[in-house]
DRENVOTOR-600204 format. One record per residue: y, x, z of N, C-alpha, C, O in turn. Coordinates in steps of 0.2 Angstrom, whole numbers, padded with zeros to 4 digits, always signed. Layout:
YXZYXZYXZYXZ;...
REM end
This chain:
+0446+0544+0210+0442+0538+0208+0444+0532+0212+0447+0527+0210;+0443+0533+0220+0445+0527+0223+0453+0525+0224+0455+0520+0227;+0458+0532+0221+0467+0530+0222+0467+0526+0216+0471+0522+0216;+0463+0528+0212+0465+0523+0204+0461+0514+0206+0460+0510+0202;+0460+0514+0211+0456+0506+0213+0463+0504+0216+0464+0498+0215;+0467+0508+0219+0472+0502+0222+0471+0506+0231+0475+0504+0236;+0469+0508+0231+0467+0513+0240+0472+0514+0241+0475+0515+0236;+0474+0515+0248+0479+0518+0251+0475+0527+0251+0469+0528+0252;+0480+0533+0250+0476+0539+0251+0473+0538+0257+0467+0539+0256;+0476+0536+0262+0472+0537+0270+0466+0534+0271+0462+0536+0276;+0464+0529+0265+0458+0526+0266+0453+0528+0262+0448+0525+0261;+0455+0534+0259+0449+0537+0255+0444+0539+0257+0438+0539+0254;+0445+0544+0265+0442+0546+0267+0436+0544+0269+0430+0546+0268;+0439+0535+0274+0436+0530+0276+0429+0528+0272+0423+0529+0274;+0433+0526+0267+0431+0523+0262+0420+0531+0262+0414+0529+0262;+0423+0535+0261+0419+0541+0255+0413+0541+0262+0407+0542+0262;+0417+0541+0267+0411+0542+0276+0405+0537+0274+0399+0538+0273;+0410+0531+0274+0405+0522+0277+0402+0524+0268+0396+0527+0268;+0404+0524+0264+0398+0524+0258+0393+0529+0258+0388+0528+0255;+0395+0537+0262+0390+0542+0261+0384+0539+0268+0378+0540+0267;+0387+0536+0274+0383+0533+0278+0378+0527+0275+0372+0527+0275;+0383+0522+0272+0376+0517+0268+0372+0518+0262+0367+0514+0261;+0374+0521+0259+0369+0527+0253+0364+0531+0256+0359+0531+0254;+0365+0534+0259+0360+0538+0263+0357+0535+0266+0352+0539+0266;+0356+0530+0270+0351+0524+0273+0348+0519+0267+0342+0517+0267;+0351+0518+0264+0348+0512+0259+0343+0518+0252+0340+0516+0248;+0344+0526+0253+0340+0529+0249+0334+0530+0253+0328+0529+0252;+0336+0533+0258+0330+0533+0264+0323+0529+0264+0317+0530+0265;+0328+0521+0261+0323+0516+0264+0321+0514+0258+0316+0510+0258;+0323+0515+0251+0321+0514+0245+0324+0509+0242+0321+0507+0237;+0330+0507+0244+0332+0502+0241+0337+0503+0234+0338+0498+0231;+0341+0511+0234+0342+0511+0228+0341+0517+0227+0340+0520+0233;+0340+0521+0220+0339+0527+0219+0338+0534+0221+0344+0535+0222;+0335+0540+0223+0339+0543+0224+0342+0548+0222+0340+0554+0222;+0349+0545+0220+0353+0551+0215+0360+0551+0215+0363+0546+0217;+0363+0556+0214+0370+0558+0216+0375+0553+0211+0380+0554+0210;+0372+0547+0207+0377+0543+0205+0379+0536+0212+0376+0533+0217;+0384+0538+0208+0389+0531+0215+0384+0524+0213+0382+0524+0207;+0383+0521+0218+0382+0513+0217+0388+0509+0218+0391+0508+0223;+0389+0506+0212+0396+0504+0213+0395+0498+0214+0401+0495+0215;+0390+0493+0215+0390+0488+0218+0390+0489+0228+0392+0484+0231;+0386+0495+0231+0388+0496+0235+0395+0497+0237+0398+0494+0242;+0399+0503+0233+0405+0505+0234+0410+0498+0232+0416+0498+0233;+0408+0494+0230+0413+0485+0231+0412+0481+0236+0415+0476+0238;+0407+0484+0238+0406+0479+0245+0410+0483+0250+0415+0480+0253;+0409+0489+0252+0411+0494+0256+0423+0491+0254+0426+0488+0259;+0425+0492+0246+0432+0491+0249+0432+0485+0251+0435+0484+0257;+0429+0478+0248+0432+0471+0248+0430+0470+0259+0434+0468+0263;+0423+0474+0259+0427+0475+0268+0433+0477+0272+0436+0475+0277;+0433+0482+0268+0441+0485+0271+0446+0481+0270+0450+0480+0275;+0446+0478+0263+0452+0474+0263+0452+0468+0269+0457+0466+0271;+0446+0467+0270+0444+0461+0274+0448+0463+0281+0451+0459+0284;+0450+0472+0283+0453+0471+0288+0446+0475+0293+0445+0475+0299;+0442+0476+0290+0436+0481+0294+0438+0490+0293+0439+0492+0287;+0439+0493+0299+0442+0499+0298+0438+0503+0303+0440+0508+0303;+0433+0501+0307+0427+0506+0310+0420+0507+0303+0417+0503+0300;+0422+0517+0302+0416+0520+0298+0409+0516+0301+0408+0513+0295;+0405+0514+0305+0401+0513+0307+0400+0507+0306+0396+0505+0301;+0404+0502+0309+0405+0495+0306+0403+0492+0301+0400+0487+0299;+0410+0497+0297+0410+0494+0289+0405+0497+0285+0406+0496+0279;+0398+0502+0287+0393+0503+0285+0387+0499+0285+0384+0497+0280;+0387+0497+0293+0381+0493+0293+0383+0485+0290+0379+0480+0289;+0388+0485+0289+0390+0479+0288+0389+0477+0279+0387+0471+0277;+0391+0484+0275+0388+0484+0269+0383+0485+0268+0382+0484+0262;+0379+0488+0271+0370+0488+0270+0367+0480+0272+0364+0477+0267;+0367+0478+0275+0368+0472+0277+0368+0468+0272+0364+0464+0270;+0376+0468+0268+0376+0463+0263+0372+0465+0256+0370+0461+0253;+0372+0473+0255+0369+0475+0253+0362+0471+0251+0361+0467+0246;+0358+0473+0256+0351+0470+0255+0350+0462+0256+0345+0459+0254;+0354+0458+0258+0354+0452+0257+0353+0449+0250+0349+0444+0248;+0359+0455+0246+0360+0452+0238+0355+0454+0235+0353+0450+0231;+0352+0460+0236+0348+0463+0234+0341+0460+0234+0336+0461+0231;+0343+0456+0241+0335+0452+0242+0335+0444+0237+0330+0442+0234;+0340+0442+0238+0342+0436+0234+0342+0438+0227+0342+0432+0224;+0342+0442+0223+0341+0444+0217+0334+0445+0216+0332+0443+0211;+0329+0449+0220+0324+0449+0220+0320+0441+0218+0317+0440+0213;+0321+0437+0225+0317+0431+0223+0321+0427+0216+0317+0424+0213;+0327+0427+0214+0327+0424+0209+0324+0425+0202+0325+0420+0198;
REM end
């Protein structure tokens, strides 16, 4: 799934770590589902990071939980 986006193999791993880390905290806390479907609005925030040039699993997690719930909060009040 994520070689057919354009990933380098090397970052798939990356990529599979930092979203099972911000999935698993954002179910935790209730913010999406929880079910073994991918959130793919998650999983685009997570590449358009990487491409950004963010390559620590931990970083590029909290960093997409983060943007996460921003959007998620700004879609709420609207």
């Amino acid at each position: 799934m994520l070689v057919e986006r354009g990933l380098q193999a090397m970052n798939v791993e990356l990529v599979s770590e930092a979203y099972a880390i911000a999935a698993n905290y954002l179910r935790r806390s209730g913010t999406i589902p929880d079910t073994l479907v991918t959130d793919e609005h998650l999983l685009g925030i997570i590449i358009k990071l990487l491409q950004q040039g963010e390559f620590n699993r931990i970083r590029l997690a909290n960093k997409a939980i983060a943007q996460f719930q921003a959007q998620s909060g700004a879609r709420a009040v609207a």
